[in-house]
OpenMM code with the backbone's topology and positions (N, CA, C; nanometers):
from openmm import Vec3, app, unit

residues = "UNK UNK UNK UNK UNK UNK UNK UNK UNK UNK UNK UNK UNK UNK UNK UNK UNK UNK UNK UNK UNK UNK UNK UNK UNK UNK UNK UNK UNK UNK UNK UNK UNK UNK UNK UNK UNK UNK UNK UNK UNK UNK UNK UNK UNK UNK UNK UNK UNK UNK UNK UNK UNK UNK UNK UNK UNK UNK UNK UNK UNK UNK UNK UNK UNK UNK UNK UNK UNK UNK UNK UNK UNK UNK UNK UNK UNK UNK UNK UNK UNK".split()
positions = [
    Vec3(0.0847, -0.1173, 0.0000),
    Vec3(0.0000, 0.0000, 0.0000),
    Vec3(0.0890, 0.1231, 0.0000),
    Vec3(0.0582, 0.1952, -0.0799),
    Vec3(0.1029, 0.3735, -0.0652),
    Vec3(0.0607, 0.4959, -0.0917),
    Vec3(0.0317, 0.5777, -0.0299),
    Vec3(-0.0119, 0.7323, -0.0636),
    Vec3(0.0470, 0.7683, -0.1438),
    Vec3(-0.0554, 0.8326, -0.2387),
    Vec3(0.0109, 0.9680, -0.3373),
    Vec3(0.0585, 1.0664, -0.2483),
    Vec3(0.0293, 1.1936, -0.3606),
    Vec3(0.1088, 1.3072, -0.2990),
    Vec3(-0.0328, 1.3908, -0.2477),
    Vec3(-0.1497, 1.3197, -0.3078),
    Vec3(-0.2616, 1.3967, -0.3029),
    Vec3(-0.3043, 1.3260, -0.1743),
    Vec3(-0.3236, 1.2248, -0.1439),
    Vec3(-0.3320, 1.1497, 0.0044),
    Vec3(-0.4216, 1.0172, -0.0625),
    Vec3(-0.4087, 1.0101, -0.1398),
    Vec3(-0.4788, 0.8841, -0.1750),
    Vec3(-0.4231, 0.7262, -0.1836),
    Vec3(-0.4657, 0.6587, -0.1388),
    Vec3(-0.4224, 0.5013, -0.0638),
    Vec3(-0.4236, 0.4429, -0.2289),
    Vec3(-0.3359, 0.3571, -0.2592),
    Vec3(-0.3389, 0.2482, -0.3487),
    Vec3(-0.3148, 0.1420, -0.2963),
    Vec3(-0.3032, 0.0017, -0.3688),
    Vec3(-0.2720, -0.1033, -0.2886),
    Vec3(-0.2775, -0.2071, -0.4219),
    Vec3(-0.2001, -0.2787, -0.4352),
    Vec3(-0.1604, -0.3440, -0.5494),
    Vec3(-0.1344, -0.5346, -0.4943),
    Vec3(-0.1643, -0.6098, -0.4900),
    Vec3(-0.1477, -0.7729, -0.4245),
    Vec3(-0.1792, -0.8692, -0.4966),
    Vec3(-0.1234, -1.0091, -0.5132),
    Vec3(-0.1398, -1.1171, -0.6122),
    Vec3(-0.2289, -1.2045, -0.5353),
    Vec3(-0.3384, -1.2683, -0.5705),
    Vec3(-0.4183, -1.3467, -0.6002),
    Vec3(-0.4164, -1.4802, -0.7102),
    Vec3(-0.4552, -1.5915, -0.6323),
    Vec3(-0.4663, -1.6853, -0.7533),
    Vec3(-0.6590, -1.7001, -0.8060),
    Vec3(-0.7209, -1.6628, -0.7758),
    Vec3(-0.8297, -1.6499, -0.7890),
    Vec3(-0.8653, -1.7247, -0.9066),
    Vec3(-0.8275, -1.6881, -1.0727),
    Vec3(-0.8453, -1.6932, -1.1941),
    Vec3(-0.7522, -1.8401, -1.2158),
    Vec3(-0.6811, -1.9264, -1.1236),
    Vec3(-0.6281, -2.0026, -1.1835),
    Vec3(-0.4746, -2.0275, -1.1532),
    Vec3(-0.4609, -1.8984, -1.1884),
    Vec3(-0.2824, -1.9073, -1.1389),
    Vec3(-0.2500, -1.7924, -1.0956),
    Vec3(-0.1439, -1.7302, -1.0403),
    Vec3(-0.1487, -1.5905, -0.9617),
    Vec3(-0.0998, -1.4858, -1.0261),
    Vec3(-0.1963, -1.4098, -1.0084),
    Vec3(-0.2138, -1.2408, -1.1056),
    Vec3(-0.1965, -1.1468, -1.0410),
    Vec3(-0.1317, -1.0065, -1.0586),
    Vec3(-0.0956, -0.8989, -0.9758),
    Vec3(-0.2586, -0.8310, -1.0037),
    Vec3(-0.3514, -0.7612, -0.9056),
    Vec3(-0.4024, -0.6469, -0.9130),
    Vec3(-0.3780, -0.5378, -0.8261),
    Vec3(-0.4706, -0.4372, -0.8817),
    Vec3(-0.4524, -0.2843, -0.7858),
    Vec3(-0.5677, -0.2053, -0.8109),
    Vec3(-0.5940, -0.1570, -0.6964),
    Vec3(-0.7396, -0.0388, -0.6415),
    Vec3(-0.6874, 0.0553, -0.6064),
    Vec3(-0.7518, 0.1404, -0.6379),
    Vec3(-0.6983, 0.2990, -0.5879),
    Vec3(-0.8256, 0.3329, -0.5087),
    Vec3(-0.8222, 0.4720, -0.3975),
    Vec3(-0.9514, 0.5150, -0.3678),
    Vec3(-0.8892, 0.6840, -0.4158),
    Vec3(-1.0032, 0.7428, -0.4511),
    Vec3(-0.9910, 0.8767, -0.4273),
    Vec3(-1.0636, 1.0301, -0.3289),
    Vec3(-1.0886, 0.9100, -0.1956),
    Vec3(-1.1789, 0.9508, -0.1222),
    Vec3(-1.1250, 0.8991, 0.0267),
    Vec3(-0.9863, 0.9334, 0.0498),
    Vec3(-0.9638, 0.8459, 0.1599),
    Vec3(-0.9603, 0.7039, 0.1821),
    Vec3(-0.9899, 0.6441, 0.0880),
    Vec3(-1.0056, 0.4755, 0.1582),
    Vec3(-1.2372, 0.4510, 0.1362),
    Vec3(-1.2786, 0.5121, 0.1283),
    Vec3(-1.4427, 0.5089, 0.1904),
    Vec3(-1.4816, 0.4161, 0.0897),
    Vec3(-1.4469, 0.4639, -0.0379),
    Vec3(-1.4884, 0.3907, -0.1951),
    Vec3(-1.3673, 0.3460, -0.2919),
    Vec3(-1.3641, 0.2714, -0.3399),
    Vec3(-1.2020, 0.1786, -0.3966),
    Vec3(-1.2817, 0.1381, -0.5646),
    Vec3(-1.2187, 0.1767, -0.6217),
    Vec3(-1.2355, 0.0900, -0.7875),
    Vec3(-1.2256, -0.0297, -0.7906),
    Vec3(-1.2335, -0.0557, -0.8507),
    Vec3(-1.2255, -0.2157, -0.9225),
    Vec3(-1.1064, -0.2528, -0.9702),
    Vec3(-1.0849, -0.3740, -0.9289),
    Vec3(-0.9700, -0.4354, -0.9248),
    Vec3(-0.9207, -0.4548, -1.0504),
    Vec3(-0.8009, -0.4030, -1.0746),
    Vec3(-0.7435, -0.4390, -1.2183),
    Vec3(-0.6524, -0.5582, -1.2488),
    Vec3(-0.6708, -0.6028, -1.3271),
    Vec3(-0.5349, -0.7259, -1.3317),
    Vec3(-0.4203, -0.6783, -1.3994),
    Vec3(-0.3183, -0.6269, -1.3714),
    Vec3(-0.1914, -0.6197, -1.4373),
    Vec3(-0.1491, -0.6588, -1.5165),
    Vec3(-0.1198, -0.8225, -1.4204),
    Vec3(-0.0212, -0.9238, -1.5192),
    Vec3(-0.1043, -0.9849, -1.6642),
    Vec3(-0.1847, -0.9780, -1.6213),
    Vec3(-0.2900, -1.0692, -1.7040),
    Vec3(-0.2283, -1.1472, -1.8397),
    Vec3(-0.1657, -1.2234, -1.7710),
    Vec3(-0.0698, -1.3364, -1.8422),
    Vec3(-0.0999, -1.4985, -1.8031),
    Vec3(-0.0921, -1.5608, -1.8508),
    Vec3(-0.1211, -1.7087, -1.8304),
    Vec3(0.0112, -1.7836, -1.7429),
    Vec3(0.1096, -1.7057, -1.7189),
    Vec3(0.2333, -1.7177, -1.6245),
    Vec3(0.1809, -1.6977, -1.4773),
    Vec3(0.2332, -1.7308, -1.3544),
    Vec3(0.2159, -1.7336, -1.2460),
    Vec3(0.3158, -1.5779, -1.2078),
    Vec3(0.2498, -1.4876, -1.1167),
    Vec3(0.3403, -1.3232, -1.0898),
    Vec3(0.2933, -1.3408, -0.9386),
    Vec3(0.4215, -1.2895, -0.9232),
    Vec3(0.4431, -1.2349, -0.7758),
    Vec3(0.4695, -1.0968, -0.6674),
    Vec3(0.4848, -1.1039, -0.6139),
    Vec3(0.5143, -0.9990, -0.5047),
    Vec3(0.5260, -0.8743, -0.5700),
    Vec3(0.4270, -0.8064, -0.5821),
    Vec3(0.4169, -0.6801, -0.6589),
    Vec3(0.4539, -0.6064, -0.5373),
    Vec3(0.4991, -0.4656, -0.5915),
    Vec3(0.5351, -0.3771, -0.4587),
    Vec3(0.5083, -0.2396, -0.5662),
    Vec3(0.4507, -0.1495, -0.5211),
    Vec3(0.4109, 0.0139, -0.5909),
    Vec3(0.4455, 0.1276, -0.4728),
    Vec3(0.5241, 0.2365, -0.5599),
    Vec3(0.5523, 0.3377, -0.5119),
    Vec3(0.4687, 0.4721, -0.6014),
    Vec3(0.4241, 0.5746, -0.5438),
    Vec3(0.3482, 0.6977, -0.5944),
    Vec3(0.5158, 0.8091, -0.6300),
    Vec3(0.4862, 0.8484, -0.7397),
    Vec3(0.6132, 0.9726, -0.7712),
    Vec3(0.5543, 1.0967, -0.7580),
    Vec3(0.6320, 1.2187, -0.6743),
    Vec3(0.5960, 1.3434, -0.6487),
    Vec3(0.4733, 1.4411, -0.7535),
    Vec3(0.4388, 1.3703, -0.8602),
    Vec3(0.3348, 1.4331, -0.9849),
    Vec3(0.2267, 1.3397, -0.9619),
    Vec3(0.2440, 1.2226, -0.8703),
    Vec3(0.1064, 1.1161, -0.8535),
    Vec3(0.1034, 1.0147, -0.9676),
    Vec3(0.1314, 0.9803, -1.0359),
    Vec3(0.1742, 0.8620, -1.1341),
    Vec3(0.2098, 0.7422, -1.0276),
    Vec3(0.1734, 0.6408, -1.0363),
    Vec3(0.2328, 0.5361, -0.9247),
    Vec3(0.2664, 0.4312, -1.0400),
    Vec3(0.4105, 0.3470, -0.9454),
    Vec3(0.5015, 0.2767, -1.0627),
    Vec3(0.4511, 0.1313, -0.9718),
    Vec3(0.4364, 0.0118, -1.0537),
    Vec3(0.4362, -0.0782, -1.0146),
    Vec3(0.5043, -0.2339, -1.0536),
    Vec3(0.5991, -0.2876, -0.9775),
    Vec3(0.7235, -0.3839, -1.0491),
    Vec3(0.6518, -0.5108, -0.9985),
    Vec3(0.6570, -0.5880, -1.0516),
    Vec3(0.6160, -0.7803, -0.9908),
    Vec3(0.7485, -0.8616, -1.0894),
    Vec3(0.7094, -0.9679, -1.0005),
    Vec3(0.7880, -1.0740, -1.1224),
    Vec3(0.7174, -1.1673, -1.1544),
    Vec3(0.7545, -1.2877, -1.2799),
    Vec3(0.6879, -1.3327, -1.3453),
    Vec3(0.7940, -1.4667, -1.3200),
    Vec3(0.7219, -1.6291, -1.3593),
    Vec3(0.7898, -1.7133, -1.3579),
    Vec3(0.7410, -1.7718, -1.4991),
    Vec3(0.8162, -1.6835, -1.5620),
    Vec3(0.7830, -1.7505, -1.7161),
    Vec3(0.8421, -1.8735, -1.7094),
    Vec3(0.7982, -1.9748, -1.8211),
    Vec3(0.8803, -2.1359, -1.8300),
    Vec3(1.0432, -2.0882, -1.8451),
    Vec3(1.0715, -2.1747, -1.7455),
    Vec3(1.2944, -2.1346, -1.8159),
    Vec3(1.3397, -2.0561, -1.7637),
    Vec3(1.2727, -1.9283, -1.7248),
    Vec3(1.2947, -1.8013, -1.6908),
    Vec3(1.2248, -1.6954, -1.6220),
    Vec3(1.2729, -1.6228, -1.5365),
    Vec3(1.1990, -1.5475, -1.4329),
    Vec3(1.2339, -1.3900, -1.4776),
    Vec3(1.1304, -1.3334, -1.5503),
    Vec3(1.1006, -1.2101, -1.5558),
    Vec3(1.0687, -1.0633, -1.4962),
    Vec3(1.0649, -0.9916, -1.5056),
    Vec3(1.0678, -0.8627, -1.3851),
    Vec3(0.9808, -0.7825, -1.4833),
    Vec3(0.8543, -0.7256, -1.4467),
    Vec3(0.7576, -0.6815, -1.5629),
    Vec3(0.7402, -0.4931, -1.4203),
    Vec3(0.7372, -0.4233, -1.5042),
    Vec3(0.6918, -0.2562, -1.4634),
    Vec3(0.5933, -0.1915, -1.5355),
    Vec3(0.5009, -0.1317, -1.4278),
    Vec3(0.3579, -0.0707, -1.5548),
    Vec3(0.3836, 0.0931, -1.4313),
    Vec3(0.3314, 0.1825, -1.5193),
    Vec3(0.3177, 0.3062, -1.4476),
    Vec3(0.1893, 0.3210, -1.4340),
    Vec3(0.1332, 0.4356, -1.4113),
    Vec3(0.0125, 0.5227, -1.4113),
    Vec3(0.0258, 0.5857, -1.5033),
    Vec3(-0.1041, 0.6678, -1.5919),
    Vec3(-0.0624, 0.7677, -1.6784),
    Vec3(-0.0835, 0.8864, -1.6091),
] * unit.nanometer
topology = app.Topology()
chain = topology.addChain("A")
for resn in residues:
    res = topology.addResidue(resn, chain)
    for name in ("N", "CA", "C"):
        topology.addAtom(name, app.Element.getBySymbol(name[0]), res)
């Protein structure tokens, strides 16, 4: 979980829900009271892990996981726009 700069909570965590484990993330823009809908990130047929998100001083929040592709273990980054 991390605050923007505006005070708003995000929170980004993997789930296997769908099968195999997928990064999502909710934002609120109301304190925490009301939260969006959960997005899936990875949304890859690979198993992702331990996502961790930081907010940058303009409010854009960066978010890194890794991936256990077959053979090889990947490191995938998505921003905010």
């Amino acid at each position: 979980m991390a605050i923007d700069s505006s005070g708003n909570p995000h929170v980004v965590w993997y789930d296997n829900t769908p099968g195999n484990y997928e990064i999502y993330y909710k934002k609120s823009t109301d304190g925490g009271a009301m939260w969006t809908g959960a997005e899936n990130l990875s949304g890859t047929s690979y198993e992702s892990y331990d996502p961790d998100l930081a907010p940058d001083p303009s409010g854009r929040i960066h978010v890194v996981w890794w991936s256990n592709v077959p053979g090889n273990f990947e490191i995938y980054y998505q921003k905010s726009k």
